[in-house]
Biopython code that builds the backbone (N, CA, C, O; Angstrom):
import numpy as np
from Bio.PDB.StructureBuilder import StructureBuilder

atoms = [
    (1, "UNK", "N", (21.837, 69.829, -70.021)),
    (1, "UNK", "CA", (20.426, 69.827, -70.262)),
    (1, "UNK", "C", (20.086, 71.148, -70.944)),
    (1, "UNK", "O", (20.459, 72.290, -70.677)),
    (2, "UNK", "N", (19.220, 70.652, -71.965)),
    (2, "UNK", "CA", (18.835, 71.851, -73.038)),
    (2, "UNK", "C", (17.227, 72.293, -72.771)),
    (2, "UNK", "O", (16.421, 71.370, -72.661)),
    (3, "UNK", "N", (16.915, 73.189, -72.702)),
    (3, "UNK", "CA", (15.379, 73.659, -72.674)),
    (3, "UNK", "C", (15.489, 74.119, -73.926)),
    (3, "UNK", "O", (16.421, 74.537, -74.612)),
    (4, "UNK", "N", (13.837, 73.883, -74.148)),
    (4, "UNK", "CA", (13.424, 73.871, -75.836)),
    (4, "UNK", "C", (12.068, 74.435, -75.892)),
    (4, "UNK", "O", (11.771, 75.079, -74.886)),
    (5, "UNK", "N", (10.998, 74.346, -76.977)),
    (5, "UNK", "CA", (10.003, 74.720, -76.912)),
    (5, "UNK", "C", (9.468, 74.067, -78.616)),
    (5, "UNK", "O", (9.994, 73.032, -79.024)),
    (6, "UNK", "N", (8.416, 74.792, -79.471)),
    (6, "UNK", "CA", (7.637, 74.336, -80.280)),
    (6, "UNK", "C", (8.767, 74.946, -81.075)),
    (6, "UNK", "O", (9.044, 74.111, -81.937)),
    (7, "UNK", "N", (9.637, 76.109, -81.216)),
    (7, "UNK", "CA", (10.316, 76.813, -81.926)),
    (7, "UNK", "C", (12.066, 76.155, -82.129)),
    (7, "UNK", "O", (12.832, 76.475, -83.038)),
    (8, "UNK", "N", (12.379, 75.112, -80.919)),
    (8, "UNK", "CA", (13.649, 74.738, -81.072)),
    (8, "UNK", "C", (13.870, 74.913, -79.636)),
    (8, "UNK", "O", (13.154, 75.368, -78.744)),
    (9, "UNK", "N", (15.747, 74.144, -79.664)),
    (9, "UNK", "CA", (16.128, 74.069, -78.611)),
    (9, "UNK", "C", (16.739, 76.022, -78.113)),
    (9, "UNK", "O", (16.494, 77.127, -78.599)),
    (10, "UNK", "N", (17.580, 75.538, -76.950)),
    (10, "UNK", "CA", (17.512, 77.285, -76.641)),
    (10, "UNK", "C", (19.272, 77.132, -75.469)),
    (10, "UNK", "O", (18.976, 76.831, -74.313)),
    (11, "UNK", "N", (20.201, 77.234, -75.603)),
    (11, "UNK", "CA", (21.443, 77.240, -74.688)),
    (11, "UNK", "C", (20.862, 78.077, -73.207)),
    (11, "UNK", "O", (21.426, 77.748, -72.163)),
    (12, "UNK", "N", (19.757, 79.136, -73.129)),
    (12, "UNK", "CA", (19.226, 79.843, -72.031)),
    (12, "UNK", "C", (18.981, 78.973, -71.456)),
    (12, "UNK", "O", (18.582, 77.957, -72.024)),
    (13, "UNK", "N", (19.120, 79.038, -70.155)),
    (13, "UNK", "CA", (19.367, 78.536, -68.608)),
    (13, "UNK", "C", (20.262, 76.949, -68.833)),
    (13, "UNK", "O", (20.555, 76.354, -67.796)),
    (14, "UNK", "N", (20.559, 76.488, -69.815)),
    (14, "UNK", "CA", (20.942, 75.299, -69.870)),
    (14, "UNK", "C", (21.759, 74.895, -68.577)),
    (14, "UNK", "O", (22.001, 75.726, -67.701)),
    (15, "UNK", "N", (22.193, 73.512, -68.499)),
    (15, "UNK", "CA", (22.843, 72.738, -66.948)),
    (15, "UNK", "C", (23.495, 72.046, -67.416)),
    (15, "UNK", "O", (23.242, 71.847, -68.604)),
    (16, "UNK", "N", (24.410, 71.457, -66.958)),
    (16, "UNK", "CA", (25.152, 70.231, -66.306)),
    (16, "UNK", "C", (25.004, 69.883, -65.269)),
    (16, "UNK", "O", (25.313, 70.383, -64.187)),
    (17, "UNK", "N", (24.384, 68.749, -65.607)),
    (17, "UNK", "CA", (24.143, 67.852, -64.037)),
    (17, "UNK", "C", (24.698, 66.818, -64.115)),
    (17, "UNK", "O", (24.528, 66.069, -65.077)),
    (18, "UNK", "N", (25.556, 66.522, -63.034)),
    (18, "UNK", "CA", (26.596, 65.440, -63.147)),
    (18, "UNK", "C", (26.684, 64.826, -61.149)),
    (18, "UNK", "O", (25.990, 65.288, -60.244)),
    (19, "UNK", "N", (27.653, 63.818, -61.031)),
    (19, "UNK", "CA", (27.834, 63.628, -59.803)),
    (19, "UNK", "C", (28.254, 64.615, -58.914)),
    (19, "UNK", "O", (28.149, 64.662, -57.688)),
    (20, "UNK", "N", (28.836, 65.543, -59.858)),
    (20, "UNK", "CA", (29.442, 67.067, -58.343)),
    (20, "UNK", "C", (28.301, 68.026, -58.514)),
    (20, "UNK", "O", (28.256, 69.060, -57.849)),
    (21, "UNK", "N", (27.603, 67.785, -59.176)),
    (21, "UNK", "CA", (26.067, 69.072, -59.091)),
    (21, "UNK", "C", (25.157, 68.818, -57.542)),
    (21, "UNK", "O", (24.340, 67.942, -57.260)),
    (22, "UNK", "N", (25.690, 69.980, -56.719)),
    (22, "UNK", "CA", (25.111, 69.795, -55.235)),
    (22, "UNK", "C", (23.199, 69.212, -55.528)),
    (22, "UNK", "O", (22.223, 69.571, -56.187)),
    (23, "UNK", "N", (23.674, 67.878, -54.309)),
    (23, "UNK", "CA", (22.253, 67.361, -54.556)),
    (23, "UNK", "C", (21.844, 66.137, -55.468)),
    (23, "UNK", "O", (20.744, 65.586, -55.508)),
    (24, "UNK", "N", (22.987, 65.838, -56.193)),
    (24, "UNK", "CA", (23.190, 64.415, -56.516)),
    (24, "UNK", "C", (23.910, 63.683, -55.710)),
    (24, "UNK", "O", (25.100, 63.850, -55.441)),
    (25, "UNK", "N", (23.132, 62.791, -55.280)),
    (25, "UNK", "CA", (23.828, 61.714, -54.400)),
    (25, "UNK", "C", (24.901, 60.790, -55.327)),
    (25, "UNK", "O", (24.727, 60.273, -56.430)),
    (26, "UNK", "N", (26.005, 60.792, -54.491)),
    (26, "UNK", "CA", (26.835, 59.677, -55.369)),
    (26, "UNK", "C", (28.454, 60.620, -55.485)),
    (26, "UNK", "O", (28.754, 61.789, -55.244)),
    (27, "UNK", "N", (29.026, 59.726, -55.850)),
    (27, "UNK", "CA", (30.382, 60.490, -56.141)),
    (27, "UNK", "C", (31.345, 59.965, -57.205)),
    (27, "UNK", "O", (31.957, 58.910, -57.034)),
    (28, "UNK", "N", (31.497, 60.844, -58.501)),
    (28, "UNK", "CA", (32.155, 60.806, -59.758)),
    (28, "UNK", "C", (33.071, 59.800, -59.358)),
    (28, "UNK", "O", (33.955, 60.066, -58.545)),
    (29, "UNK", "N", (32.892, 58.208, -60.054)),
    (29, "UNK", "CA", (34.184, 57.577, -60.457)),
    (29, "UNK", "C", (34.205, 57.008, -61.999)),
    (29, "UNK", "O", (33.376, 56.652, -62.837)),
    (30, "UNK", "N", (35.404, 57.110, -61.906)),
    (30, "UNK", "CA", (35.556, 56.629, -63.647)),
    (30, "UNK", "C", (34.775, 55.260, -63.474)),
    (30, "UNK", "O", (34.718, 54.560, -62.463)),
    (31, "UNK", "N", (33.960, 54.971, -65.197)),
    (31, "UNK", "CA", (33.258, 54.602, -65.623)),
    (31, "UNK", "C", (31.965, 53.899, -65.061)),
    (31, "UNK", "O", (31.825, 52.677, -65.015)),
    (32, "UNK", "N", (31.158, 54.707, -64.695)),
    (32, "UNK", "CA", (29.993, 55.052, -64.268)),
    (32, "UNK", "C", (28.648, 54.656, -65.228)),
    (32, "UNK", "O", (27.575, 54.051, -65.237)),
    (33, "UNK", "N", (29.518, 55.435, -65.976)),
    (33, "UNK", "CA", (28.513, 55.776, -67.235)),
    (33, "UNK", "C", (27.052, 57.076, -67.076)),
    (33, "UNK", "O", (26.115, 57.065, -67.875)),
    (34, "UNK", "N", (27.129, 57.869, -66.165)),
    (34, "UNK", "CA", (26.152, 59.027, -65.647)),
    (34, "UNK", "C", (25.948, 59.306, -66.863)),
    (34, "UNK", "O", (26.670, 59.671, -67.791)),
    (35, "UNK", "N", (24.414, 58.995, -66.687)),
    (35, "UNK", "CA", (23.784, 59.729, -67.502)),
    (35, "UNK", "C", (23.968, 59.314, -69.399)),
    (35, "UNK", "O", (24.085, 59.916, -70.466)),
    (36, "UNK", "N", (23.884, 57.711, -68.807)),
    (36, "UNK", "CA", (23.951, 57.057, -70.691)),
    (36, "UNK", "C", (22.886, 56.570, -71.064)),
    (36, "UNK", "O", (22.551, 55.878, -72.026)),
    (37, "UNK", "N", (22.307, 57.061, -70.085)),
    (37, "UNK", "CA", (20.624, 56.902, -70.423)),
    (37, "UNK", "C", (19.796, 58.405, -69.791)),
    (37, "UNK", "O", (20.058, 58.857, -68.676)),
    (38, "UNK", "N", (19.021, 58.885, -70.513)),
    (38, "UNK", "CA", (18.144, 60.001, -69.323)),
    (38, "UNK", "C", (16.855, 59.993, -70.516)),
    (38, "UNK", "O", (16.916, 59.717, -71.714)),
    (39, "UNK", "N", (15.724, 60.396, -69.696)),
    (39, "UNK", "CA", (14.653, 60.529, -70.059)),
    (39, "UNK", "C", (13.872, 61.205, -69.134)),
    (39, "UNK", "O", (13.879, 61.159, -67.904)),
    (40, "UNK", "N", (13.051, 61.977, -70.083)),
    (40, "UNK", "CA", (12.130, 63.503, -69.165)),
    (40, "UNK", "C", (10.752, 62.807, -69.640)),
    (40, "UNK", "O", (10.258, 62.645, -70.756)),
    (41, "UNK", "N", (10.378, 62.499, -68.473)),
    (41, "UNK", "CA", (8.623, 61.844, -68.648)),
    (41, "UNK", "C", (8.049, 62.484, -67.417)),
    (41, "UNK", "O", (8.918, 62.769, -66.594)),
    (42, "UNK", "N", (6.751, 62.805, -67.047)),
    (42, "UNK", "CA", (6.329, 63.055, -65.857)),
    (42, "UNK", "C", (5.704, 61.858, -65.637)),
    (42, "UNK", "O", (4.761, 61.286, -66.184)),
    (43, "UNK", "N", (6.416, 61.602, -64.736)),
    (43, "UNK", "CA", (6.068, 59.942, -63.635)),
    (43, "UNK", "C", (5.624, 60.383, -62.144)),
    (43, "UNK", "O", (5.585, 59.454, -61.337)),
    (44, "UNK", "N", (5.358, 61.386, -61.768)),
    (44, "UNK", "CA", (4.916, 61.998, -60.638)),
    (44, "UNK", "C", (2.803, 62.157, -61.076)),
    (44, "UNK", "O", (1.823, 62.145, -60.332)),
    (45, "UNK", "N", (2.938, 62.278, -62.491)),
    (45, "UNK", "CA", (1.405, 62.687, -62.989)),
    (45, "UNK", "C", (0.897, 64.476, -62.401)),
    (45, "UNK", "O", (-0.206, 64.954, -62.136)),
    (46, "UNK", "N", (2.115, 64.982, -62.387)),
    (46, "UNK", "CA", (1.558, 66.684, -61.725)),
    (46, "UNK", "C", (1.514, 67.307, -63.215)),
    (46, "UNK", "O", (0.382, 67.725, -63.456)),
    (47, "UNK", "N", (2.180, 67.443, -64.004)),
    (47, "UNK", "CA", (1.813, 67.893, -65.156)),
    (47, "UNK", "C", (3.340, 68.312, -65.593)),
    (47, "UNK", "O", (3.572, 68.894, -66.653)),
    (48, "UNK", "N", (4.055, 68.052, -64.925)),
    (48, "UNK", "CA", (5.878, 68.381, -64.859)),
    (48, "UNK", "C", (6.569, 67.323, -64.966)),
    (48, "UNK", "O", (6.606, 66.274, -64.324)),
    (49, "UNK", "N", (7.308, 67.860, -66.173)),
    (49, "UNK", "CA", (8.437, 66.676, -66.654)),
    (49, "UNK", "C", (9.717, 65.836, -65.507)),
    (49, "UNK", "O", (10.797, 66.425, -65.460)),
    (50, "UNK", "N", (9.634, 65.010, -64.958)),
    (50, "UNK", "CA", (11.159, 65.196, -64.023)),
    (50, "UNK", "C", (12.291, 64.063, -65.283)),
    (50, "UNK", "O", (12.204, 63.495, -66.372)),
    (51, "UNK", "N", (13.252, 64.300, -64.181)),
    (51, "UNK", "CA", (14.662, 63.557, -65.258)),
    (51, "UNK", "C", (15.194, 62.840, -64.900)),
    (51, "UNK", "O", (15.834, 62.898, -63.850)),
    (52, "UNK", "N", (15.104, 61.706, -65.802)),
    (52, "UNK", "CA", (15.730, 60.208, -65.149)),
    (52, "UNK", "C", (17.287, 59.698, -65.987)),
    (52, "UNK", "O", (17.678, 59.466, -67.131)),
    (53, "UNK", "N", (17.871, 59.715, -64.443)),
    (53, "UNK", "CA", (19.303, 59.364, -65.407)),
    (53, "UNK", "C", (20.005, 58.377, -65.141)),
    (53, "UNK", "O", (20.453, 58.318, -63.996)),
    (54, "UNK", "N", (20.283, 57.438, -65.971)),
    (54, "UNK", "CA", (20.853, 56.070, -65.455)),
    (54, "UNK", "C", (22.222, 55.873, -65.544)),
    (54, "UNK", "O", (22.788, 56.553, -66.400)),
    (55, "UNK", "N", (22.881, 55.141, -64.902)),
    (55, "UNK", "CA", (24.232, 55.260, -64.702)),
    (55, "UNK", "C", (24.289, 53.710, -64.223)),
    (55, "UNK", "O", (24.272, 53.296, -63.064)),
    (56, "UNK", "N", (24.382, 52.739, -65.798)),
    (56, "UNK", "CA", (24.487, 50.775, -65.930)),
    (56, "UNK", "C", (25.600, 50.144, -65.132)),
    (56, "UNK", "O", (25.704, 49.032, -64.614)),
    (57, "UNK", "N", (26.471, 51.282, -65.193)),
    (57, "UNK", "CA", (27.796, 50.552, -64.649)),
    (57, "UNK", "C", (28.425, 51.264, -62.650)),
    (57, "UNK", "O", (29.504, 51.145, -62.069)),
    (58, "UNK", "N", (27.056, 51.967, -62.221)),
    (58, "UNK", "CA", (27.608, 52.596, -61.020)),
    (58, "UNK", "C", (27.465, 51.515, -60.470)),
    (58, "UNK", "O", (26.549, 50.693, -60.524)),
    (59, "UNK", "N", (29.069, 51.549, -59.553)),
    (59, "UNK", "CA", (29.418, 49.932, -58.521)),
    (59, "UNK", "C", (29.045, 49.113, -58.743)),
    (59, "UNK", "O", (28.505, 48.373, -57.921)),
    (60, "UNK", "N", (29.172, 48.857, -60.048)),
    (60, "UNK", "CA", (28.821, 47.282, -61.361)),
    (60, "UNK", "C", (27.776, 47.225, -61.418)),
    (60, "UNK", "O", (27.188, 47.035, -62.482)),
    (61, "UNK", "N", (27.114, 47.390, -60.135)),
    (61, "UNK", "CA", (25.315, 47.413, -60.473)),
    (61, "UNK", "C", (24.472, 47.949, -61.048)),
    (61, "UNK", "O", (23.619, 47.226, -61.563)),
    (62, "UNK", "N", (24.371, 49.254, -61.183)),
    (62, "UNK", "CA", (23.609, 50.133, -61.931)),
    (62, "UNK", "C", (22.975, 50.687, -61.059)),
    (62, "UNK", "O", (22.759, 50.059, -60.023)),
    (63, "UNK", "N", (22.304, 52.517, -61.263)),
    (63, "UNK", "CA", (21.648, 52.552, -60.458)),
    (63, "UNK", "C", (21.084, 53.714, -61.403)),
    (63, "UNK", "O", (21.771, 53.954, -62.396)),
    (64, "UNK", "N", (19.604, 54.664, -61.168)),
    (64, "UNK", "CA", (18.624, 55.061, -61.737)),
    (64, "UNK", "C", (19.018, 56.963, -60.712)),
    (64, "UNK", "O", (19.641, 56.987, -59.651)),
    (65, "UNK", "N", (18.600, 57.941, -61.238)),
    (65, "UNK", "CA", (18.403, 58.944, -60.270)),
    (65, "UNK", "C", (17.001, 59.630, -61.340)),
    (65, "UNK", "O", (16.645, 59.721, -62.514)),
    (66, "UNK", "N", (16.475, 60.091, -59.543)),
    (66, "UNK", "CA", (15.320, 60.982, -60.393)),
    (66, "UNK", "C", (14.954, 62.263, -59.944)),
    (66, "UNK", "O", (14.550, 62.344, -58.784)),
    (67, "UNK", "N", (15.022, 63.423, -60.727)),
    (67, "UNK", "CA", (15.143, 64.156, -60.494)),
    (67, "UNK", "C", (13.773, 64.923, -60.976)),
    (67, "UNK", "O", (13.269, 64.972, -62.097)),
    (68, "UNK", "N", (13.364, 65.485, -59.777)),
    (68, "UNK", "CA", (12.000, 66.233, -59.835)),
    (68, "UNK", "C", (11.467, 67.422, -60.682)),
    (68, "UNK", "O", (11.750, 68.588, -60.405)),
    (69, "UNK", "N", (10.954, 67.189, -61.366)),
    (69, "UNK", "CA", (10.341, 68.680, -62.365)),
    (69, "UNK", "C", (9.277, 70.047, -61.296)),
    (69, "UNK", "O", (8.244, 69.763, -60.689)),
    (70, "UNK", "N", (9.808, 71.210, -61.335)),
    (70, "UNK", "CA", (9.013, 72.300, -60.661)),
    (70, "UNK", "C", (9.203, 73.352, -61.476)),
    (70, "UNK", "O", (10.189, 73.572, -62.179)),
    (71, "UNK", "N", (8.283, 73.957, -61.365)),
    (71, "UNK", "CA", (7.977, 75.624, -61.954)),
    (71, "UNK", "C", (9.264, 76.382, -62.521)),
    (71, "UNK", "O", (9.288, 77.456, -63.122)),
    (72, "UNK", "N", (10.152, 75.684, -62.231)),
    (72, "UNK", "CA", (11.182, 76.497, -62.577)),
    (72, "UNK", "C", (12.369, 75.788, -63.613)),
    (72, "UNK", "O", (13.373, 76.249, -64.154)),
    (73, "UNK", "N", (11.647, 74.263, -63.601)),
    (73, "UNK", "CA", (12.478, 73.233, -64.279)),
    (73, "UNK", "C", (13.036, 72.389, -63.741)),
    (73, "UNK", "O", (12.946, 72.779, -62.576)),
    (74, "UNK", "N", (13.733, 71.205, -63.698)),
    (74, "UNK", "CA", (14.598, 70.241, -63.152)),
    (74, "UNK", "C", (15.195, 70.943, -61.607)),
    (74, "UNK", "O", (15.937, 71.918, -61.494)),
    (75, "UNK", "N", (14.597, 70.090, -60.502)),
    (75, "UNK", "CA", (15.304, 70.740, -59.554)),
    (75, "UNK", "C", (16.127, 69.533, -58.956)),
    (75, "UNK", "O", (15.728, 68.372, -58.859)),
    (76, "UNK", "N", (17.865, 70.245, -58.418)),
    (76, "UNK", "CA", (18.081, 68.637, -57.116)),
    (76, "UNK", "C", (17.894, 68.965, -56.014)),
    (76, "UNK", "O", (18.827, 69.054, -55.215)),
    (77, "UNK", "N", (16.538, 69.250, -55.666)),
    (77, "UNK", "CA", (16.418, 69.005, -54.128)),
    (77, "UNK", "C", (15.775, 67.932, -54.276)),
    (77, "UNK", "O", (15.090, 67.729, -55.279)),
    (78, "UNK", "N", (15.926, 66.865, -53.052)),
    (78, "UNK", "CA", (15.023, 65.564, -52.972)),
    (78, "UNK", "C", (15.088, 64.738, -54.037)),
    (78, "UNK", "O", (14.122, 64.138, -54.508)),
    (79, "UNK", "N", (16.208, 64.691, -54.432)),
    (79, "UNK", "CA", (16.698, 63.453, -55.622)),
    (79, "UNK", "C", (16.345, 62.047, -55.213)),
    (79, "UNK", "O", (16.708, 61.505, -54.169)),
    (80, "UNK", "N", (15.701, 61.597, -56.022)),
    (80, "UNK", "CA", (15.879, 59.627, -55.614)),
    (80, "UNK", "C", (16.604, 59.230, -56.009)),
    (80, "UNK", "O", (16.783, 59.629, -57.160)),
    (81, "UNK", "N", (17.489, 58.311, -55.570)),
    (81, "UNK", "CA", (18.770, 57.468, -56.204)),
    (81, "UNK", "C", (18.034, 55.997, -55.818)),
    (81, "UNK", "O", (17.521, 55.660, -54.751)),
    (82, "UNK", "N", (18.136, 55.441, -56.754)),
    (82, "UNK", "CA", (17.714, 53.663, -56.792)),
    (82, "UNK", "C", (18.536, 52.934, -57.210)),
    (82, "UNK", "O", (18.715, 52.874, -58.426)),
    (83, "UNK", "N", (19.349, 52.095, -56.252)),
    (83, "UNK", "CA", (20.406, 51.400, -57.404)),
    (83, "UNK", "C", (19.780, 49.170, -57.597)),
    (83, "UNK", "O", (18.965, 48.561, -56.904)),
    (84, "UNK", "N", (20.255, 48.882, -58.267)),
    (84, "UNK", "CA", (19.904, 47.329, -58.542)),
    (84, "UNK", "C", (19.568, 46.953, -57.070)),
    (84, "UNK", "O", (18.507, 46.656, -56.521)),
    (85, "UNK", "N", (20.997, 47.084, -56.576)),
    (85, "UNK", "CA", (20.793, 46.740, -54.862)),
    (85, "UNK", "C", (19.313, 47.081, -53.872)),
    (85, "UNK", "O", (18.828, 46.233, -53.123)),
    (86, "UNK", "N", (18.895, 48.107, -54.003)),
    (86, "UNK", "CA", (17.771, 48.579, -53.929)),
    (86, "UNK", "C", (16.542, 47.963, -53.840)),
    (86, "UNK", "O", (15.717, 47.735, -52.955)),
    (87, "UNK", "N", (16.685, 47.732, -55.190)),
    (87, "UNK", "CA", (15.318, 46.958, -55.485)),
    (87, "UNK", "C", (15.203, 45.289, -55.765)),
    (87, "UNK", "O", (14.301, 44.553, -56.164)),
    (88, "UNK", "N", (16.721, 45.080, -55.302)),
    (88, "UNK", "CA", (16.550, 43.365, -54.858)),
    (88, "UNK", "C", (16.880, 42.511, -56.386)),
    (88, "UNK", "O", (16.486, 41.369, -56.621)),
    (89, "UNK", "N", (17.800, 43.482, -57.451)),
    (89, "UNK", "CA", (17.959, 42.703, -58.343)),
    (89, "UNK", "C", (19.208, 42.294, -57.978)),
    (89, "UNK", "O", (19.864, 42.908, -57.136)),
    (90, "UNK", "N", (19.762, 40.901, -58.768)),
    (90, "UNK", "CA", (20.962, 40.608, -58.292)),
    (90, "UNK", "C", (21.606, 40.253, -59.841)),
    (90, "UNK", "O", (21.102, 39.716, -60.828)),
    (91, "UNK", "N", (23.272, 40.942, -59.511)),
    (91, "UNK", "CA", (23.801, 41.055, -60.878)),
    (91, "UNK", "C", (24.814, 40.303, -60.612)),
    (91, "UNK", "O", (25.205, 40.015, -59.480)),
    (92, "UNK", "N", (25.502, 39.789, -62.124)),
    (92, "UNK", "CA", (26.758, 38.910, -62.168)),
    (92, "UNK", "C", (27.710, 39.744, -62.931)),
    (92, "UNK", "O", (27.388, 40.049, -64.079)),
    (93, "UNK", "N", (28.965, 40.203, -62.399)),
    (93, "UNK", "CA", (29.840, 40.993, -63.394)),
    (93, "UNK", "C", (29.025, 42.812, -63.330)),
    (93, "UNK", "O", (28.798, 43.733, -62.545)),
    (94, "UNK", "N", (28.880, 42.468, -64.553)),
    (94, "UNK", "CA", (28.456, 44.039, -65.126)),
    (94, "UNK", "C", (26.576, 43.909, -64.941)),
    (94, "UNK", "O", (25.868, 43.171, -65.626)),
    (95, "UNK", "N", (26.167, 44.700, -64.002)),
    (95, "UNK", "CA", (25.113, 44.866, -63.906)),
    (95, "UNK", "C", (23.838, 45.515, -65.205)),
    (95, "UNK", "O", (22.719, 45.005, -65.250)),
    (96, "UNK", "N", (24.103, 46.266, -65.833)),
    (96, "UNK", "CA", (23.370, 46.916, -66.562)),
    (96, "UNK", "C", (21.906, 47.563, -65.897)),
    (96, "UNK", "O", (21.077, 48.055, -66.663)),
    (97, "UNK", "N", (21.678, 47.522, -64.502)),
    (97, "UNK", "CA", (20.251, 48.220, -64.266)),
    (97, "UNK", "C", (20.794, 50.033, -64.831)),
    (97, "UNK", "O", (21.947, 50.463, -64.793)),
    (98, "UNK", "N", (19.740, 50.674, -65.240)),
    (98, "UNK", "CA", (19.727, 51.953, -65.558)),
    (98, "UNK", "C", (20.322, 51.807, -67.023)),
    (98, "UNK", "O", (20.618, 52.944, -67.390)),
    (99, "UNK", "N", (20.688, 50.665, -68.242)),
    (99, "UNK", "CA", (20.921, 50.948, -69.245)),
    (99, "UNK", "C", (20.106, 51.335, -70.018)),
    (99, "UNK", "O", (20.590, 51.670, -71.099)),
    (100, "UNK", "N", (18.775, 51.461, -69.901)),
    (100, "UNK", "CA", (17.793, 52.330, -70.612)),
    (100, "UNK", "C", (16.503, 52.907, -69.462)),
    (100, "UNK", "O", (16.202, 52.531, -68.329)),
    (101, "UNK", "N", (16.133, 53.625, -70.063)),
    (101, "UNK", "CA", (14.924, 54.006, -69.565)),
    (101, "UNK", "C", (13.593, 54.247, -69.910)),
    (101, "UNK", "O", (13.227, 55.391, -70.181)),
    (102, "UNK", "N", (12.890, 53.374, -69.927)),
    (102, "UNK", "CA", (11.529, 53.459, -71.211)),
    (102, "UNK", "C", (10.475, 53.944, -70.605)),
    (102, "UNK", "O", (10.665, 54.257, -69.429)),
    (103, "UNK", "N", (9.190, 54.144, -71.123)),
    (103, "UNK", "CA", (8.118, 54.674, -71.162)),
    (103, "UNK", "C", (7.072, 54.286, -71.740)),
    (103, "UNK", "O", (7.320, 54.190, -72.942)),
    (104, "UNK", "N", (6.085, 54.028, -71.526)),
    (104, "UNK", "CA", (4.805, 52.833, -71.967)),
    (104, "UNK", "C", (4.887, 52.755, -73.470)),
    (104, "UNK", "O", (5.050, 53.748, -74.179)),
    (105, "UNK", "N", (4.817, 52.052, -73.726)),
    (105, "UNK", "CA", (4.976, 51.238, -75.266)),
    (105, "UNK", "C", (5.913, 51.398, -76.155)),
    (105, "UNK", "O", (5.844, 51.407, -77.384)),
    (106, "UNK", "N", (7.352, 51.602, -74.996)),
    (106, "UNK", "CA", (9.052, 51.474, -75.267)),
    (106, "UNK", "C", (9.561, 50.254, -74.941)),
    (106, "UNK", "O", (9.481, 49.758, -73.817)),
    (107, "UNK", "N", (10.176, 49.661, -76.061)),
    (107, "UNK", "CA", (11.141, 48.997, -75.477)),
    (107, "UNK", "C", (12.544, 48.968, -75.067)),
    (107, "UNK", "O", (13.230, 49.264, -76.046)),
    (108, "UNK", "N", (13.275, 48.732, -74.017)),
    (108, "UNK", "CA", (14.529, 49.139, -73.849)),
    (108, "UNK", "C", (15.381, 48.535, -75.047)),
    (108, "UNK", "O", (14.932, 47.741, -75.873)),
    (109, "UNK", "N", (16.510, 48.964, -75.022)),
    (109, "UNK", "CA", (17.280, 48.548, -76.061)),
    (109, "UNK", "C", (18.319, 47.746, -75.158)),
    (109, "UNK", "O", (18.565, 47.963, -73.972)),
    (110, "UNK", "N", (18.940, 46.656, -76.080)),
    (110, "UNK", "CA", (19.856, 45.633, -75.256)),
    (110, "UNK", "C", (21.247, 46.111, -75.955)),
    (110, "UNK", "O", (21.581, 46.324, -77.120)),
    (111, "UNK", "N", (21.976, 46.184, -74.541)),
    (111, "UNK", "CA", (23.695, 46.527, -74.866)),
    (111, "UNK", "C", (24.216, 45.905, -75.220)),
    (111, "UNK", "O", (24.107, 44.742, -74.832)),
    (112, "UNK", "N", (25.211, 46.293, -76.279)),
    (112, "UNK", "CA", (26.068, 45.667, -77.185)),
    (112, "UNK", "C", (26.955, 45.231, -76.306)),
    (112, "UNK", "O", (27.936, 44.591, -76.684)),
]
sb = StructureBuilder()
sb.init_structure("model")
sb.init_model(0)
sb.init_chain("A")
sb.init_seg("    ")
for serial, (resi, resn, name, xyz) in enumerate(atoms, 1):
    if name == "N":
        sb.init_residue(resn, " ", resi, " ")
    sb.init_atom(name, np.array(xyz, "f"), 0.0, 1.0, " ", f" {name:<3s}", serial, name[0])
structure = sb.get_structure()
């Protein structure tokens, strides 16, 4: 993760946030797909961006994490993890929940 401004992006304080970044729930297995989708919207309405990262293929189902925006930027304390299972979708094979992540008058894009 890159912080930026009106002037450009900036490598200062930059991250990797992945499944071993203390505070993400979940644990790195091959093909996951973490983070083949993310999007910074404030969906809380505080005035702070948080970060949504989807991961289509975690335990075939898919599942969503969201990570809270504060004063200081992207924090993982109090991460939400939502996976298909979750929210009562039911998948055949390859799930795809979390293959995109949209935002009012987005449409997701469909996987090849």
């Amino acid at each position: 993760m890159f912080y930026g401004s009106a002037s450009g992006l900036t490598t200062t304080g930059s991250r990797l946030i992945s499944y071993n970044t203390s505070g993400v729930p979940g644990a790195a297995e091959t093909g996951d797909d973490f983070s083949s989708a993310v999007r910074l919207a404030d969906v809380t309405g505080d005035g702070r961006a948080e970060l949504a990262i989807g991961s289509p293929n975690e335990n075939s189902y898919g599942a969503v994490w969201l990570l809270r925006g504060n004063s200081s930027g992207i924090s993982t304390s109090g991460v939400l993890s939502v996976s298909a299972r979750d929210v009562g979708v039911t998948t055949s094979g390859q799930g795809w929940f979390g293959i995109a992540l949209a935002t009012t008058g987005e449409q997701p894009r469909t996987p090849a």
